[in-house]
N, C-alpha and C positions, 0 to 999 in steps of 0.2 A: 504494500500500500504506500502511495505517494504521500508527502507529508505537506500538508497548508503552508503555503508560501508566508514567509514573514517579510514587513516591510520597514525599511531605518529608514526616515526622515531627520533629514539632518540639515546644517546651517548654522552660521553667524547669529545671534540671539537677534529678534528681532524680522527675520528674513520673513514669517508669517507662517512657522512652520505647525504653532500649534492650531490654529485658523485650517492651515491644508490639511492637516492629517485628519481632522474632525468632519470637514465635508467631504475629505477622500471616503473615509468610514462610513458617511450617511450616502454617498454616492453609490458605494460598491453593494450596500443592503438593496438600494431602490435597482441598480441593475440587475440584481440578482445574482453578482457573479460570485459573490460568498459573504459571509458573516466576519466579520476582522472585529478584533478584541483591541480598542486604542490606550495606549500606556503615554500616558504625558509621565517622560522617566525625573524629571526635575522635579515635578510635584511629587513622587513616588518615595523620590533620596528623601525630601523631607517628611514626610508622613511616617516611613518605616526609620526613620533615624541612621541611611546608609550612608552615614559620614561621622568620622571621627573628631573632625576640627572645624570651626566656623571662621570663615575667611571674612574680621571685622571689616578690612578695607573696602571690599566690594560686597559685602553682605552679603554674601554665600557661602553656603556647605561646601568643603572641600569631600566629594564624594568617594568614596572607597571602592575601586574595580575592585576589586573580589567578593565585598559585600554587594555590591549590585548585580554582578554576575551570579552569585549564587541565588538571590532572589528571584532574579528573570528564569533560571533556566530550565524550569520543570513549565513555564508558562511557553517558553518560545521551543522546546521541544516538540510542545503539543502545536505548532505551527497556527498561522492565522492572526497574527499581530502586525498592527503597524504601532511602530516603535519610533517616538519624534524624543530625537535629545540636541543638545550641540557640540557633541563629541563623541569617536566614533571608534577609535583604535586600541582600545582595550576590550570592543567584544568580540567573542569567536568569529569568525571569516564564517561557518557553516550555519549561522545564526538566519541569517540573510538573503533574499533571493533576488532582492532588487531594492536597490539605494536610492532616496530619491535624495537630492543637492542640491539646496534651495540656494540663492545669490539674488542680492540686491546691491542697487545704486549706495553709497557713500550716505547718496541725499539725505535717502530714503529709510537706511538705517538710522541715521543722525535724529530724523524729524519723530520716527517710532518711538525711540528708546528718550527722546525727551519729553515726550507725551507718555511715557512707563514711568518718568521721575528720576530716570534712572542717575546717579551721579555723573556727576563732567568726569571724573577719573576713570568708570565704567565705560563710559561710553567712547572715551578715547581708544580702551584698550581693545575693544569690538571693534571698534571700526578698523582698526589698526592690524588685524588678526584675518576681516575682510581685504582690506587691503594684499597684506602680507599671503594672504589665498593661506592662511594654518589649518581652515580646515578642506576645502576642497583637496588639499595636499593630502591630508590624512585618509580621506576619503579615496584616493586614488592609488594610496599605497598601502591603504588593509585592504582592498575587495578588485576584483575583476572587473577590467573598463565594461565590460559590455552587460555587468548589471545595474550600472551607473546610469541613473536619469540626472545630468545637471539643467537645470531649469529656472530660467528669471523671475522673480517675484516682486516685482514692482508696483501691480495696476492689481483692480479687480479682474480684470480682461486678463491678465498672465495669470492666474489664480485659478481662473475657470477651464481656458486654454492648458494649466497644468491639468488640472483633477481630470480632463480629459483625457490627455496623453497619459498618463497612467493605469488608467483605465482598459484603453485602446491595449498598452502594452500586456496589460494583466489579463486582458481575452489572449495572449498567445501562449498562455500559460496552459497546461492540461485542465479539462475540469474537474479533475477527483482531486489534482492539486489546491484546488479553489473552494472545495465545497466539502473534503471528508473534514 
């Protein structure tokens, strides 16, 4: 038996990943093409306490890859998750059947993340990390290009235009992959 495709959503904080994964999830129910279990993993690290040390400067949990791995992995076994985080290289390569890499403008991130509150030190360091491609980098050297979607996230029109092509791509997938 074929095992439900899991999905990593991933990006620079702010790229609109938690927005995509939640209308990819309600999209993929109304086409029927399977049922996906959505893990927003940032809110997860804090709920289950999977961080040791709280990072006062940027107010975040510095989260623990092996506590987080151990939590996911009896869930993403059972296949059929999309998995939205902003880092990507500490989880198993076998985890994954298709990466989606979200990418926004400079602008676009700047204007988000000031409208989130987020601190001018935070927000430098984000943008700085888009710039620098830290994670699209990462993303391209844990996983195989060819299940890599990189995709622009700027507009509601690229938003819709993604959940599409996703979609599209996830019909070439088997359907016992999609549905047991």
């Amino acid at each position: 038996m074929e095992k439900k495709v899991n999905i990593l959503v991933t990006g620079t904080p702010c790229v609109g990943k938690t927005t995509f994964s939640q209308l990819l999830q309600d999209k993929l129910k109304e086409e029927h093409i399977g049922t996906f279990h959505y893990i927003n993993l940032s809110t997860l690290i804090v709920e289950k306490q999977l961080y040791k040390k709280w990072n006062k400067e940027f107010d975040v949990p510095e989260f623990d890859e092996d506590m987080v791995c151990d939590e996911l992995e009896s869930v993403m076994q059972q296949g059929g998750v999309i998995l939205e985080f902003h880092s990507c290289s500490f989880f198993p390569e076998r985890w994954f059947q298709l990466i989606v890499l979200l990418r926004a403008t400079n602008t676009q991130l700047y204007d988000r993340q000031t409208a989130r509150g987020y601190k001018e030190n935070k927000i430098t360091e984000n943008i700085q990390c888009e710039i620098m491609e830290v994670t699209s980098e990462a993303v391209y050297e844990s996983y195989k290009p060819e299940i890599i979607m990189e995709l622009q996230s700027n507009t509601v029109e690229d938003m819709e235009k993604n959940i599409d092509a996703v979609v599209e791509r996830l019909q070439g997938f088997s359907a016992e992959s999609m549905t047991n």
